[in-house]
C-alpha positions in Angstrom: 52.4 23.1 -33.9 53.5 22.6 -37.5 51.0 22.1 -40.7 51.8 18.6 -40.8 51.9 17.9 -37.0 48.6 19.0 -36.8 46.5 17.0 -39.2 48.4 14.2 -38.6 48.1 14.1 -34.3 43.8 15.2 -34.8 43.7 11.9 -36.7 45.9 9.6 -34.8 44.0 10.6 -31.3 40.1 10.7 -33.3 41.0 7.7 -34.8 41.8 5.6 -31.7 38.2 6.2 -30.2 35.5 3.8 -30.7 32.9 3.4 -32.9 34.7 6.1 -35.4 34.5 6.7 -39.4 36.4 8.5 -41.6 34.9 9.9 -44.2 35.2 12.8 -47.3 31.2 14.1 -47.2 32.2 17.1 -48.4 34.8 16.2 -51.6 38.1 15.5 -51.6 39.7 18.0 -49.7 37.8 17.9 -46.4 38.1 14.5 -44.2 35.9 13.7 -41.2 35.6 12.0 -38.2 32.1 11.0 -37.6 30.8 9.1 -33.7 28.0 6.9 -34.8 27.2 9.7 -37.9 27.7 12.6 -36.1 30.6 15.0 -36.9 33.4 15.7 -34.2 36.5 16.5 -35.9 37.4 18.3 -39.8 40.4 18.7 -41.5 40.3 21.0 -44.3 42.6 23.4 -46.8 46.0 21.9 -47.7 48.9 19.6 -46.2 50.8 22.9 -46.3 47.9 24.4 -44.3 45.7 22.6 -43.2 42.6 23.8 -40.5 41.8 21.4 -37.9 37.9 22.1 -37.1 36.0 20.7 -33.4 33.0 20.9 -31.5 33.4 22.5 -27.8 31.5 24.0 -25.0 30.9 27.7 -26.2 32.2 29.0 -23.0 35.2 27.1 -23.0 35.4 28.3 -27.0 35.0 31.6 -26.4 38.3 31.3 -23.6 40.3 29.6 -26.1 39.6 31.9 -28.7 40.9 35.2 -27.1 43.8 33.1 -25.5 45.3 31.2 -28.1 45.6 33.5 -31.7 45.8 30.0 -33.5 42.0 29.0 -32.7 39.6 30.8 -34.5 35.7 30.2 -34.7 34.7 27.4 -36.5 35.1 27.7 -40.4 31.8 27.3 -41.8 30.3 25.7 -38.9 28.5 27.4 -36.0 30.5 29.5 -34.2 29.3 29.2 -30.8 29.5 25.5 -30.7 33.0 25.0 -33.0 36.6 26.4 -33.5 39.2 25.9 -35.9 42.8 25.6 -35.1 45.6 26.9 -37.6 49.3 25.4 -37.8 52.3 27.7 -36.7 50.7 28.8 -33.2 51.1 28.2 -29.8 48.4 25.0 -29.7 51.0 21.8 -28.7 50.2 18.1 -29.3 48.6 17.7 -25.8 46.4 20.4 -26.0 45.4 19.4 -29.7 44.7 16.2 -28.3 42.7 17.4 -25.4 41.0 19.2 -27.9 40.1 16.2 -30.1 38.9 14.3 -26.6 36.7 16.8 -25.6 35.1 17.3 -29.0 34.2 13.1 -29.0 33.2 13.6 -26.2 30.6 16.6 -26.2 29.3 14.4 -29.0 29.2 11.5 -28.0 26.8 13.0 -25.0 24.3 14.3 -27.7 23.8 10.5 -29.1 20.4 8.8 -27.7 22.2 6.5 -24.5 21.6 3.4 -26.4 24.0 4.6 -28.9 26.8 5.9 -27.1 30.1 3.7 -27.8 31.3 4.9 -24.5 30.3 7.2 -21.1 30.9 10.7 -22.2 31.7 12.2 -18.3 34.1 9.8 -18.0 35.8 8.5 -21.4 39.5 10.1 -21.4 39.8 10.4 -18.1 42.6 9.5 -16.0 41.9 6.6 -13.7 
């Protein structure tokens, strides 16, 4: 996927879910995604080359990692529990956006019940 492509499709699929902010915490060149204040998706670096940072199972990071060379650990988050994807590598729209949907979703499943905007084990789920 190209360095525009990228940034641009994490933010059009985050931004679609419910109960989501966008936000700059971190300054002007890093914008989030927050679920009800909790982080699920970072865009960082450059429009020329951006990094596209999200939460995931560690087991299923640890698979993507050594399959796809443009998904690395997490910049400056914990590496278990995040990766970062680069432009110019094999990850396509859908998988960014699968990506993106798991991420929300994982968190989503970490927020008190009362809180969650929607049913983690099924949101984004055909049928």
């Amino acid at each position: 996927m190209d360095a525009p492509a990228l940034a641009s499709v994490a933010f059009e699929v985050g931004e679609q879910f419910p109960a989501v902010t966008r936000e700059q915490p971190f300054g002007p060149d890093v914008e989030v995604l927050k679920v009800r204040g909790r982080v699920f998706l970072l865009v960082m670096g450059t429009p020329e080359r951006p990094l596209v940072t999200v939460k995931t199972d560690p087991y299923d990071g640890e698979q993507l990692r050594g399959a796809f060379p443009d998904i690395a650990p997490g910049y400056h988050m914990n590496k278990r529990h995040w990766i970062s994807v680069s432009p110019d590598g094999p990850v396509d729209d859908d998988m960014l956006r699968e990506l993106v949907t798991d991420s929300y979703r994982l968190v989503v499943a970490g927020l008190p019940a009362r809180e969650r905007p929607v049913d983690p084990e099924r949101f984004g789920l055909p049928g």
